[in-house]
MARNU-990078 format. One record per residue (C-alpha): residue number from 1; residue in three letters; y, z, x. Coordinates in nm, 4 decimals. Example, Ala and Ser with C-alpha at 12.3 -4.5 7.8 and 13.67 -1.06 7.14 Angstrom:
+-----+------+----------+----------+----------+
| pos | code |        y |        z |        x |
+-----+------+----------+----------+----------+
|   1 |  ala |  -0.4500 |   0.7800 |   1.2300 |
|   2 |  ser |  -0.1060 |   0.7140 |   1.3670 |
+-----+------+----------+----------+----------+
//
This chain:
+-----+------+----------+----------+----------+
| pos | code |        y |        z |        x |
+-----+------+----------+----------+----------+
|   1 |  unk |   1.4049 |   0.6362 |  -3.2895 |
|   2 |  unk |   1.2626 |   0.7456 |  -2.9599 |
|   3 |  unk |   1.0896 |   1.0019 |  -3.1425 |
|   4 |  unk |   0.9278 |   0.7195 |  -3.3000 |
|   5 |  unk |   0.8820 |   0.5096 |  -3.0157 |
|   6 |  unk |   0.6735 |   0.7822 |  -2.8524 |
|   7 |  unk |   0.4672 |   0.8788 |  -3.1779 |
|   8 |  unk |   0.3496 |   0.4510 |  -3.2117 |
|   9 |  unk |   0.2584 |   0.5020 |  -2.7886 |
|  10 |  unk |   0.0349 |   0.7917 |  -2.8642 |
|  11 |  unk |  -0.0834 |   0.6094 |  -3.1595 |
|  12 |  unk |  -0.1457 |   0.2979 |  -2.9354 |
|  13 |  unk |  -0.3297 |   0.4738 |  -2.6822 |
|  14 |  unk |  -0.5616 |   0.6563 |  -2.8805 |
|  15 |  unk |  -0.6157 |   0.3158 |  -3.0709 |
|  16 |  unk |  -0.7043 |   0.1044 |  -2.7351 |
|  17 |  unk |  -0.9108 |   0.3629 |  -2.5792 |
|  18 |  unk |  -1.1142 |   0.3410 |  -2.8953 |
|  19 |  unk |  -1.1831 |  -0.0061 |  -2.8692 |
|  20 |  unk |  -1.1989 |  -0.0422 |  -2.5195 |
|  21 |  unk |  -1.3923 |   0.2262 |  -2.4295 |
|  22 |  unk |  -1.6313 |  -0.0305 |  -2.2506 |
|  23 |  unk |  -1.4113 |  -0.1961 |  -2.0371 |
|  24 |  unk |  -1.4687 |   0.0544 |  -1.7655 |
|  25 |  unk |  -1.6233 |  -0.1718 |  -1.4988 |
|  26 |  unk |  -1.5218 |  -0.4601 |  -1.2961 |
|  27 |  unk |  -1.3032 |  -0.5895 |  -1.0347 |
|  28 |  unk |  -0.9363 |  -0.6301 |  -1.0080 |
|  29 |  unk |  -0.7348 |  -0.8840 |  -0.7623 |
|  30 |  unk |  -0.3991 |  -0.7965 |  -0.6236 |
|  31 |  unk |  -0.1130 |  -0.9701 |  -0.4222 |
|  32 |  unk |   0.0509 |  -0.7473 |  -0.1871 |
|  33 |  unk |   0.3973 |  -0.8461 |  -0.0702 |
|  34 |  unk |   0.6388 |  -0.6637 |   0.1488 |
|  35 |  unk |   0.9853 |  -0.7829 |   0.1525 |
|  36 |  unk |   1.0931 |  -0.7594 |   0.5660 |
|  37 |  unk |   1.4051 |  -0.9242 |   0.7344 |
|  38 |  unk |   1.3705 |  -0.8786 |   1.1089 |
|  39 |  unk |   1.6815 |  -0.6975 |   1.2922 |
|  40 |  unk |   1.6986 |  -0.8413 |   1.6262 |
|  41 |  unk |   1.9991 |  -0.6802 |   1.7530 |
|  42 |  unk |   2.1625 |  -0.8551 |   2.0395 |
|  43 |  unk |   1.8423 |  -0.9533 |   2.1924 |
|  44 |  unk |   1.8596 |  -1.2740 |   2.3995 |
|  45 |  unk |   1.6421 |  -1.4388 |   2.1823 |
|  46 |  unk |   1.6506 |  -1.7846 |   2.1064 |
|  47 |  unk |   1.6492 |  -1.8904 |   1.7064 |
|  48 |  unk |   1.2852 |  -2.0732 |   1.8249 |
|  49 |  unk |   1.1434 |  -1.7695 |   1.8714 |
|  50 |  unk |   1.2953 |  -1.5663 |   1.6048 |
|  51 |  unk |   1.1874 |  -1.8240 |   1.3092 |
|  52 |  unk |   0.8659 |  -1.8043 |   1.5044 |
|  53 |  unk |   0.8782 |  -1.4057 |   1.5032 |
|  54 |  unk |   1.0032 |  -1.3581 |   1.1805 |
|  55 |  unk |   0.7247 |  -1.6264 |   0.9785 |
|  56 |  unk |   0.4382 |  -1.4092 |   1.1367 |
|  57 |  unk |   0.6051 |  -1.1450 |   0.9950 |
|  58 |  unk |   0.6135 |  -1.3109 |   0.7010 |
|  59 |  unk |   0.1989 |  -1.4327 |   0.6823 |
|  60 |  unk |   0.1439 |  -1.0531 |   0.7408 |
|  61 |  unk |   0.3648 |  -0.9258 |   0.4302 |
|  62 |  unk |   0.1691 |  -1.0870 |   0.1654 |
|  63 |  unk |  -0.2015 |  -0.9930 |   0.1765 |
|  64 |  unk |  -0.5121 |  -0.9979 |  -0.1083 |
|  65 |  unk |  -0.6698 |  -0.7282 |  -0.2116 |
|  66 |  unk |  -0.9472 |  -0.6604 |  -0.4570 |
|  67 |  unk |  -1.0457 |  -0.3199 |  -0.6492 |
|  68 |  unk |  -1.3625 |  -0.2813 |  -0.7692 |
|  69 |  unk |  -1.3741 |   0.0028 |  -0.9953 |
|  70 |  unk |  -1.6107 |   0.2273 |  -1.2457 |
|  71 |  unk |  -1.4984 |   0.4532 |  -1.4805 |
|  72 |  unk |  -1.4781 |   0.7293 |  -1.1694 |
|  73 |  unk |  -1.4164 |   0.6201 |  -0.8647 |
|  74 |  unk |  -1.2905 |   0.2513 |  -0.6748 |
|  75 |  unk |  -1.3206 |   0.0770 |  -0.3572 |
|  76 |  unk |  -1.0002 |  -0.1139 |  -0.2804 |
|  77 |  unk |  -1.0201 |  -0.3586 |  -0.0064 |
|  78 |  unk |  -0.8491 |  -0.6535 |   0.1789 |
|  79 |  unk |  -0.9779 |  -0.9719 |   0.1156 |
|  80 |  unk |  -1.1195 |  -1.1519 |   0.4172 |
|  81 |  unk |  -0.8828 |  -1.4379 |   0.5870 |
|  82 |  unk |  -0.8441 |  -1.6225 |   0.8954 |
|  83 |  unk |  -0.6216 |  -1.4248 |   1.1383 |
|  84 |  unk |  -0.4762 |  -1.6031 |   1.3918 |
|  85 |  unk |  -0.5017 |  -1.5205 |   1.7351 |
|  86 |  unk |  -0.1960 |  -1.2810 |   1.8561 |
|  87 |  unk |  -0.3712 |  -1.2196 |   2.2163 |
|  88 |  unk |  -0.3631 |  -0.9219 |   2.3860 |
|  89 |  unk |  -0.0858 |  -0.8674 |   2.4778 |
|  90 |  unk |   0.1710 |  -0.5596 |   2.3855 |
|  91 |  unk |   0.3893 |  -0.8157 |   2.1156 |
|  92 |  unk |   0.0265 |  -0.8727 |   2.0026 |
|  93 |  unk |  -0.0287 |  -0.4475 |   1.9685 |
|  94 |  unk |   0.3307 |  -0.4799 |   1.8068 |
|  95 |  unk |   0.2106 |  -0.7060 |   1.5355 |
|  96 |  unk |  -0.0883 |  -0.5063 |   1.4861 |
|  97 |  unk |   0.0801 |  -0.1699 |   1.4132 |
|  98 |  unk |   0.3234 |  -0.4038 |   1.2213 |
|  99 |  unk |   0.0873 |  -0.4898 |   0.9664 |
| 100 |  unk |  -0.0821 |  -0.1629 |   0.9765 |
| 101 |  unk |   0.2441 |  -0.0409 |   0.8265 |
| 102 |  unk |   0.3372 |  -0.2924 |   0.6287 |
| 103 |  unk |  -0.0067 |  -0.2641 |   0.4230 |
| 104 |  unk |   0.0468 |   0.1668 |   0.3942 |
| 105 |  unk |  -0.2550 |   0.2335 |   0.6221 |
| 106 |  unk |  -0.5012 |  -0.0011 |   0.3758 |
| 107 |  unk |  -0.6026 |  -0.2078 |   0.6425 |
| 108 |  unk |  -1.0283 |  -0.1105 |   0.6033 |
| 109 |  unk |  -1.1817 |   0.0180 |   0.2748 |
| 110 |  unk |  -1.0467 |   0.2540 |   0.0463 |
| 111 |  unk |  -1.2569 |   0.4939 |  -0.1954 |
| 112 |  unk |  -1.1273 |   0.6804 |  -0.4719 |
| 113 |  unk |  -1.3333 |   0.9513 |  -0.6676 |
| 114 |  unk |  -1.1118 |   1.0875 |  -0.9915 |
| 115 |  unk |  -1.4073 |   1.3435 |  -1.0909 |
| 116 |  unk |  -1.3593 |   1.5432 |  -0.7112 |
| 117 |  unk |  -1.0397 |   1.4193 |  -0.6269 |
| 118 |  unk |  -1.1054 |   1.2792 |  -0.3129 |
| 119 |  unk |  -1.0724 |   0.9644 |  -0.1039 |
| 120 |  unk |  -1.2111 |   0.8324 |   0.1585 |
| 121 |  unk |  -1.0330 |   0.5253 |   0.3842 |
| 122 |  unk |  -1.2483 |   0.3475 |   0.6822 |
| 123 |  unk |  -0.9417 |   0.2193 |   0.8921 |
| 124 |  unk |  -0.9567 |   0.0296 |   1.2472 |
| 125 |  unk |  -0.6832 |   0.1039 |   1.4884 |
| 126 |  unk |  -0.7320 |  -0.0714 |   1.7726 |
| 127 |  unk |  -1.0908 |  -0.1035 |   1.8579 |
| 128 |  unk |  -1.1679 |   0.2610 |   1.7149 |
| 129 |  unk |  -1.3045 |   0.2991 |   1.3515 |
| 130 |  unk |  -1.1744 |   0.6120 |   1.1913 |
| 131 |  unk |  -1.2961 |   0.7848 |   0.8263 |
| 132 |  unk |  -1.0163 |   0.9605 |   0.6812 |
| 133 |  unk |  -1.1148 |   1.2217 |   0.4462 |
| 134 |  unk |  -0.8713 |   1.4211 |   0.2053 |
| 135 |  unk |  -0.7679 |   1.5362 |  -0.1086 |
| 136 |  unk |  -0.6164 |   1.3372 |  -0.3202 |
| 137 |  unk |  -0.2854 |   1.4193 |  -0.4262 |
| 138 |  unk |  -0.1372 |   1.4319 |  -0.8467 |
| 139 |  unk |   0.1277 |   1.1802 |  -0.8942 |
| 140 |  unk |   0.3479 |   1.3188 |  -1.2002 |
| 141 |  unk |   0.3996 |   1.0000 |  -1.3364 |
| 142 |  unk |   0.6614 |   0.9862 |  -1.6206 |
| 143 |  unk |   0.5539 |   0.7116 |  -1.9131 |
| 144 |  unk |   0.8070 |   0.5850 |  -2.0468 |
| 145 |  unk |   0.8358 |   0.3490 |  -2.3936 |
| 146 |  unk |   0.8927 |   0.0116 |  -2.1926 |
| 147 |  unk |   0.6144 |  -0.2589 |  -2.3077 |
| 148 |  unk |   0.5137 |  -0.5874 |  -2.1362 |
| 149 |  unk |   0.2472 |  -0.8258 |  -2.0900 |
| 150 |  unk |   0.0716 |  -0.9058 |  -1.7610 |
| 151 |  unk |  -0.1596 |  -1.2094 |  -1.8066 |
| 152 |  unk |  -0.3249 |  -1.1099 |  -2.1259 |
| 153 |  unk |  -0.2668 |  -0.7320 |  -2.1529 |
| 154 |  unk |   0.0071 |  -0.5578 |  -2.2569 |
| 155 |  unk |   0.1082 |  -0.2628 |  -2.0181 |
| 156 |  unk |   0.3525 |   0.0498 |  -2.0310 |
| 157 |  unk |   0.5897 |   0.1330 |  -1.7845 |
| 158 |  unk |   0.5282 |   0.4565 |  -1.5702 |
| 159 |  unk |   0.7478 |   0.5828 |  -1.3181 |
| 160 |  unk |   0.6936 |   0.8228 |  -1.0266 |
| 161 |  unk |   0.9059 |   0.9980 |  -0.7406 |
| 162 |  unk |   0.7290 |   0.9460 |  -0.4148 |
| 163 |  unk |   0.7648 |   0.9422 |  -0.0116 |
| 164 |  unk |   0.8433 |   0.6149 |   0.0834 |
| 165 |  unk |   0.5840 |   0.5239 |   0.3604 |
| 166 |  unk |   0.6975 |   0.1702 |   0.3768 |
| 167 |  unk |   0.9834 |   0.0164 |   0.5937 |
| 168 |  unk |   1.3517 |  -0.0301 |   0.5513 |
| 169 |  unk |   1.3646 |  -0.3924 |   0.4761 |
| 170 |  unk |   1.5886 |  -0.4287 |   0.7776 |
| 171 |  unk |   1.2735 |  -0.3434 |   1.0711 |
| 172 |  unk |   1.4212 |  -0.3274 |   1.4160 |
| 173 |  unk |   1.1246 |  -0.2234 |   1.6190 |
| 174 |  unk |   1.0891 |  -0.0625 |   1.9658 |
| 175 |  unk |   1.4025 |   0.1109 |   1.9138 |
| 176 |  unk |   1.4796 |   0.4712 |   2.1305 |
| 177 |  unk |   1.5430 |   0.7954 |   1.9786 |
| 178 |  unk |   1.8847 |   0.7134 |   1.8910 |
| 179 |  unk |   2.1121 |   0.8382 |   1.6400 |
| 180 |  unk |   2.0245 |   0.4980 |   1.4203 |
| 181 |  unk |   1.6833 |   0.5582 |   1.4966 |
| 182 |  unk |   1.7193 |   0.8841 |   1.3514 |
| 183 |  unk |   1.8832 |   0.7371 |   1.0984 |
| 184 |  unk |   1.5992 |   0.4576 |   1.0328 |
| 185 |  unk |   1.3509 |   0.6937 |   1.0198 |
| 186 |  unk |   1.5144 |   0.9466 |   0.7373 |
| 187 |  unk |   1.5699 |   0.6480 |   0.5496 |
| 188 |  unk |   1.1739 |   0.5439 |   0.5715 |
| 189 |  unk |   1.0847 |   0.9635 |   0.5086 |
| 190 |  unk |   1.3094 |   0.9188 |   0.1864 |
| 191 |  unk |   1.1619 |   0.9677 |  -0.1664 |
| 192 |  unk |   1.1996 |   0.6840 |  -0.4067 |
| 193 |  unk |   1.0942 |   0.5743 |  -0.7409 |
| 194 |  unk |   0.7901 |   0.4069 |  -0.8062 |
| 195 |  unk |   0.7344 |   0.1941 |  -1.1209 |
| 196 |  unk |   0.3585 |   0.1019 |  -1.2069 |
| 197 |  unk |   0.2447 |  -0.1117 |  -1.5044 |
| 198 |  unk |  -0.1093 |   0.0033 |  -1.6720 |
| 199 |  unk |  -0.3066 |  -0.1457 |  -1.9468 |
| 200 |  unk |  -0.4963 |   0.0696 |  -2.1824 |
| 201 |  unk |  -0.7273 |  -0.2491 |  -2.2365 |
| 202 |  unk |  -0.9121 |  -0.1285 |  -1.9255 |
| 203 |  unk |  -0.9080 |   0.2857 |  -1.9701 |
| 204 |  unk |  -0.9588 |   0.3851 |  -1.6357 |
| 205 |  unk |  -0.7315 |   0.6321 |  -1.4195 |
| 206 |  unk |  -0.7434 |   0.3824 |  -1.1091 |
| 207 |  unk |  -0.5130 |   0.1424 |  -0.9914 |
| 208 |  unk |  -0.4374 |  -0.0213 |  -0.5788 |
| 209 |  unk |  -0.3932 |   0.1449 |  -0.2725 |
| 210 |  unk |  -0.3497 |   0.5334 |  -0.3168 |
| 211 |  unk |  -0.2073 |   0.5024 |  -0.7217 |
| 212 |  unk |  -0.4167 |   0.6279 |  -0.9531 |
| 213 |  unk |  -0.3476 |   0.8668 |  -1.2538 |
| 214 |  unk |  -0.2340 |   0.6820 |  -1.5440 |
| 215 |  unk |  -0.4675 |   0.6511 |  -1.8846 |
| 216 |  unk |  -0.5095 |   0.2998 |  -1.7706 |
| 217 |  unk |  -0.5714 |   0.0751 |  -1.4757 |
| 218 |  unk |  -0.2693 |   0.0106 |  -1.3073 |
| 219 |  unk |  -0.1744 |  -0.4077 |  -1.2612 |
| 220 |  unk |   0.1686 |  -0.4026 |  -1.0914 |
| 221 |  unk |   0.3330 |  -0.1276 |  -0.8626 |
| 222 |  unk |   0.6791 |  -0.1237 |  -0.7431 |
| 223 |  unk |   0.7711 |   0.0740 |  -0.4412 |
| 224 |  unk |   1.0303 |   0.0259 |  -0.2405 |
| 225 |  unk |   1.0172 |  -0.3551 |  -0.0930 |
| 226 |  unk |   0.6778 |  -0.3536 |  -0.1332 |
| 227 |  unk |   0.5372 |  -0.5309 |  -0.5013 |
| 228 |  unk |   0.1870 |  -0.5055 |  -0.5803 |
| 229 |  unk |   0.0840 |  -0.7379 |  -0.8593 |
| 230 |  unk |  -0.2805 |  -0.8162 |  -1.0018 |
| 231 |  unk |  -0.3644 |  -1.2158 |  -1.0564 |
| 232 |  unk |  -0.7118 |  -1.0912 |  -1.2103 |
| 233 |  unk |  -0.9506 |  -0.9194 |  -1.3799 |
| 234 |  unk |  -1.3140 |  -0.9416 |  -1.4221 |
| 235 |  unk |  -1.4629 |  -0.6556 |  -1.6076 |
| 236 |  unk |  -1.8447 |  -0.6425 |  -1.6110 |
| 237 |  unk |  -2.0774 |  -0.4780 |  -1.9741 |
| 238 |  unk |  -2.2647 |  -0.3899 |  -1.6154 |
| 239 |  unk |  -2.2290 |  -0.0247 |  -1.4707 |
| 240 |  unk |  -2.0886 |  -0.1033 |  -1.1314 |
| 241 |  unk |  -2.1751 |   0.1673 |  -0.8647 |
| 242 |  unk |  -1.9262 |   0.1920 |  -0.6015 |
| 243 |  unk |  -2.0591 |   0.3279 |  -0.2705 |
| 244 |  unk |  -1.8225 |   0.4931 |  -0.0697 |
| 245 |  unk |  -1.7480 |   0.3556 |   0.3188 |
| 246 |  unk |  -1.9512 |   0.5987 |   0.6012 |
| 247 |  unk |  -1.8671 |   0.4406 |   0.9332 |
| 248 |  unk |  -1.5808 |   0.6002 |   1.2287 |
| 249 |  unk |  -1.4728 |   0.9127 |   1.3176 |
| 250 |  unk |  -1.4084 |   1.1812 |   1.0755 |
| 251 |  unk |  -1.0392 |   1.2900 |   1.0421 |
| 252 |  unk |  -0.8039 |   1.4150 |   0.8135 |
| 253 |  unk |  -0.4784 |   1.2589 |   0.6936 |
| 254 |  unk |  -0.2598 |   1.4324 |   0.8771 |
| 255 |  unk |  -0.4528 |   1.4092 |   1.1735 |
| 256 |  unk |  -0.4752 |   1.0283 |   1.1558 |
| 257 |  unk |  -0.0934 |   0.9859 |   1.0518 |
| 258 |  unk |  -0.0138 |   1.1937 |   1.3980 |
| 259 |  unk |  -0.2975 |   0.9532 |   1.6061 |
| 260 |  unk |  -0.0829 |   0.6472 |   1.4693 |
| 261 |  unk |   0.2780 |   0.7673 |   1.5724 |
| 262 |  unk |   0.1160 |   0.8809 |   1.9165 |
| 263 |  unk |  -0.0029 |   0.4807 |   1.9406 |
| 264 |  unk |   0.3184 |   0.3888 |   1.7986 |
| 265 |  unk |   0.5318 |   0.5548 |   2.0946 |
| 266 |  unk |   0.2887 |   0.4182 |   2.3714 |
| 267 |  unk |   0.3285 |   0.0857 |   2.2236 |
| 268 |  unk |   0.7164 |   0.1406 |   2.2464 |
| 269 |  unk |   0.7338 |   0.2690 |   2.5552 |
| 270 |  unk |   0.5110 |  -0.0155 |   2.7036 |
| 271 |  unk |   0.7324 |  -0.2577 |   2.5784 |
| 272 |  unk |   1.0325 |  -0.1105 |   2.7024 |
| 273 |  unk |   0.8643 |  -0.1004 |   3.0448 |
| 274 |  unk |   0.7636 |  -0.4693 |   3.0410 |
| 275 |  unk |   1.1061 |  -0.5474 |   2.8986 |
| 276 |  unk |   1.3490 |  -0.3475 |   3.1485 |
| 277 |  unk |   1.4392 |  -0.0955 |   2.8425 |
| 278 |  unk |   1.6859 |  -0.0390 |   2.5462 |
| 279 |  unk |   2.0385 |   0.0137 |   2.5660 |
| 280 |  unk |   2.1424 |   0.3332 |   2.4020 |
| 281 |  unk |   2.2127 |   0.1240 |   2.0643 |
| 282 |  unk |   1.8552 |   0.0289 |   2.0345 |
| 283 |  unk |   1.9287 |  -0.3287 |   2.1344 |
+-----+------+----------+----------+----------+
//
C-alpha cells in the first residue's frame, strides 16, 4: 500500500506540473505567529504591567508577510503597519531585539535566487542597515504521503530536521550566564522538525522566510512555536521580475548573527545596570 501511495504522488506531481506549468508568478500572503509566554521570575512586577508586557509581546508575535515570487527567485517581506511608539529607552531596545527574534532575522527584505543559490536579506538593527549575503543552504526535506487542502489547493506534507532559531516558548530575558541560561540557550541551539505544506498547483521551489526546496510553493510551515500560514494567493499570466534589495552594509551570515548577540549582551548588561542586576537564578 505505501508502495502505492508513493507511485499515485509521483503520478500526481508529474500530472500538476503539467498543467500548471504557468502558475509560476505572483504573490503569496502569510500570517506569522509565534507562540511566547513571558517568564517573569520573581520580579517585583505588578500583574498591570505584566498583562501590559506580555500583550506587546503578543502584537509583535503575529506579523504579515507577503512573497512575491517568479519561477527563480522571491522577495519576502513584512507588510507595512502602524508600530507603536516603545521610546527609547533600553525596555524599548528589549522589544526591538524581541521582535527581531521572534520574526528569525526577517525584519527588512528577503531575496531568494534558486538558479545561484543565494540570498540576499536588507535588515535594520538599530539605526544601521545591513545586506547580508550568503549561500543558501539544501534543506533535505522528506515528502511524505500526507494530503490536505489549504484554501483551494491541495498540499503534501514535507518534513525537515533543522536548527531551531526561534525561542523556547517560556522567554525569560536579560538573564546571566547561569546554569539555566545555559540551559535556555541549548534548548534554542536544538534541532527540531519542521513540517511545511506545498502545492504543486503553483510549481515553484519557493516558499516564506528562508524555506525553499520543495517541487511546490510552500503555504504553511511549522517550526517550533512558530506557524507560518498563507491567507492568499494571487498568481499573475504576467512574468514578475523580482529585483533584489541593494541598500546597508555588506556582511555575511555569520558575521551578522555574531553583530546581533554582541547587541544582545550590551542590551543585557544595560539593563542589569539600570536595574541593580540579577540574582544568580536569573531573577
Amino acid at each position: 500500500m505505501k508502495h502505492l501511495n508513493k507511485v499515485i504522488i509521483v503520478f500526481v506531481l508529474i500530472f500538476s506540473v503539467a498543467i500548471s506549468a504557468q502558475n509560476t508568478n505572483g504573490k503569496a500572503y502569510y500570517t506569522v505567529k509565534n507562540t511566547v509566554k513571558m517568564n517573569f521570575g520573581n520580579r517585583q512586577i505588578s500583574e498591570a504591567q505584566k498583562a501590559m508586557i506580555q500583550e506587546r509581546i503578543n502584537s509583535m508575535s503575529t506579523n504579515n508577510f507577503v512573497l512575491s515570487f517568479n519561477k527563480n527567485s522571491s522577495l519576502y517581506a513584512e507588510e507595512e503597519k502602524l508600530e507603536q511608539d516603545q521610546g527609547n529607552g533600553i525596555m524599548a531596545q528589549r522589544m526591538g531585539m524581541l521582535k527581531m527574534i521572534l520574526n528569525q532575522g526577517n525584519n527588512g527584505k528577503l531575496y531568494k535566487n534558486t538558479i545561484d543559490n543565494t540570498y540576499k536579506n536588507q535588515v535594520d538593527l538599530y539605526g544601521k542597515t545591513f545586506l547580508i549575503q550568503d549561500s543558501l543552504k539544501t534543506i533535505d526535506w522528506k515528502i511524505t504521503d500526507d494530503v490536505k487542502t489549504i484554501g483551494k489547493h491541495t498540499c503534501f506534507k514535507a518534513t525537515a530536521i533543522l536548527k531551531n532559531r526561534g525561542l523556547s516558548t517560556n522567554f525569560r530575558p536579560g538573564e546571566q550566564q547561569t546554569d539555566g541560561l545555559k540551559g535556555e540557550r541549548k534548548k534554542a541551539d536544538e534541532m527540531i522538525i519542521v513540517t511545511a505544506w506545498f502545492t504543486l498547483d503553483i510549481p515553484v521551489s519557493l516558499g516564506p522566510a528562508m524555506y525553499y526546496g520543495l517541487p511546490g510553493l510552500i503555504l504553511e510551515v511549522n517550526s517550533g512555536n512558530t506557524t507560518i500560514l498563507c491567507s492568499k494567493i494571487e498568481l499573475s499570466k504576467k512574468e514578475e521580475t523580482i529585483n533584489p534589495p541593494k541598500k546597508g552594509k555588506k556582511i555575511t551570515q555569520e558575521k551578522y548573527d555574531e553583530l546581533v548577540k554582541k547587541k544582545a549582551q550590551e542590551i543585557r548588561e544595560n539593563f542589569q545596570r539600570g536595574r541593580g542586576g540579577l540574582d544568580r537564578r536569573g531573577n
